[in-house]
N, C-alpha and C positions, 0 to 999 in steps of 0.2 A: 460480586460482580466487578467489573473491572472498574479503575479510577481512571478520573477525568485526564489522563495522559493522551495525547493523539496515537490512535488506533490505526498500523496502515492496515488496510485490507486488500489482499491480492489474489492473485490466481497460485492457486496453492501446487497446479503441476506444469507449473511454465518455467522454463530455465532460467529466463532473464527476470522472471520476477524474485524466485529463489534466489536468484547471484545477488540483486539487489536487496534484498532482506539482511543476505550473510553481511553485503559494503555495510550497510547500518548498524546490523547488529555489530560490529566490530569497533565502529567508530561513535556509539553510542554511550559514548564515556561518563554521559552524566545519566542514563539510567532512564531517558525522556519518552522513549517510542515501544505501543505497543502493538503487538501481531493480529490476526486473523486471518484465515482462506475466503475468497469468498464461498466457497464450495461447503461453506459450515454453516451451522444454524446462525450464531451469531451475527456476520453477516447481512445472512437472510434476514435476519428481522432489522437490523438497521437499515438497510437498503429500501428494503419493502416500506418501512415509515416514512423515506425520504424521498416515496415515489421514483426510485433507479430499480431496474430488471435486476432482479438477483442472479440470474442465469445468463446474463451478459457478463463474460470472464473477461474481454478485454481494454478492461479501464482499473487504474489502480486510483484507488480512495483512501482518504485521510480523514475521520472522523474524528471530526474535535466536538471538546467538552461533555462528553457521551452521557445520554441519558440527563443533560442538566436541560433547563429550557432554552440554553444558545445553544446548541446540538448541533452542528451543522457537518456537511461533509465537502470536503476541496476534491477534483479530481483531475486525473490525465496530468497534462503538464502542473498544472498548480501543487497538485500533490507532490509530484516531485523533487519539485522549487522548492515550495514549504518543507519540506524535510531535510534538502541540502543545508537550505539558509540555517535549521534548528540544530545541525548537527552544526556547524560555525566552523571555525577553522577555513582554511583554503578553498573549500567546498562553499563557503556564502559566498564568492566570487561569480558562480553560476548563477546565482538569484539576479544576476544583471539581466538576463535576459525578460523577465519581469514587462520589461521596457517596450517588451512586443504584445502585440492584443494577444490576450491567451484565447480565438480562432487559429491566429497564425500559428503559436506554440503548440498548438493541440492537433495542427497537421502535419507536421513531423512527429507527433507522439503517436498520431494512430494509424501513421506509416507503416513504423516501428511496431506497433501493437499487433499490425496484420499481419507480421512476418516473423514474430517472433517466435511461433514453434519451429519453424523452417529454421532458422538461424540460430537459436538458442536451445531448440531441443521442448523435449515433454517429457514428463514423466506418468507413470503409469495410474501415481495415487500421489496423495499429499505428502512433501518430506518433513516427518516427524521430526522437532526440532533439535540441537543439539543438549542435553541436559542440564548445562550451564547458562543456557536461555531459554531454557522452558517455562521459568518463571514473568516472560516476555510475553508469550503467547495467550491472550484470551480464550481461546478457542482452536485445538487442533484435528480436531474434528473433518471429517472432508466425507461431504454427502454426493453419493450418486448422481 
């Protein structure tokens, strides 16, 4: 099973959550963040523990400490933040925005969230990752 690294879990045929995965995976230099769809079992059973809709596709989730008794999961704008901030570099300058109640930040996120297939595009099925990070992905699975 996978280790206690933060798991993002996303919508696995969304453009902009795909684009986002690829920013990570690329600037993921120390090896820190790991994958899932929500559209996969894995997912499902985290979500479904944590009392979230598994079939609510547009919120992206950061499942830290997975499977320990602090388990918990960050989402929408928090998720985001948390994962700029972990990736460091010039990107923990967006964590400033922190500074706003995460209400506020999470209406601009699910601005964005409502529009993102119209703007970013859909894909048909989940994109199978690339084989250089496949070792990333917990779960590439993508259920009906």
């Amino acid at each position: 099973m996978p280790e206690t690294r933060p798991i993002i879990l996303y919508d696995g045929v969304c453009g902009l959550c795909n684009r986002f995965n690829q920013f990570v995976l690329e600037r993921d230099f120390k090896d820190i963040f790991r994958f899932a769809p929500l559209q996969g079992s894995f997912a499902n059973g985290v979500l479904t523990r944590h009392g979230a809709d598994p079939r609510k596709l547009d919120t992206i989730y950061i499942v830290l400490d997975y499977n320990q008794p602090t388990e918990r999961l960050l989402s929408k704008s928090q998720a985001i933040l948390f994962t700029l901030q972990t990736l460091g570099g010039r990107w923990r300058v967006l964590s400033a925005f922190t500074v706003l109640p995460k209400p506020i930040r999470d209406v601009g996120y699910d601005l964005v969230a409502h529009n993102r297939y119209r703007i970013f595009g859909r894909y048909e099925t989940c994109l199978v990752p690339q084989e250089k990070y496949r070792h990333k992905f917990v779960d590439v699975t993508c259920l009906p």
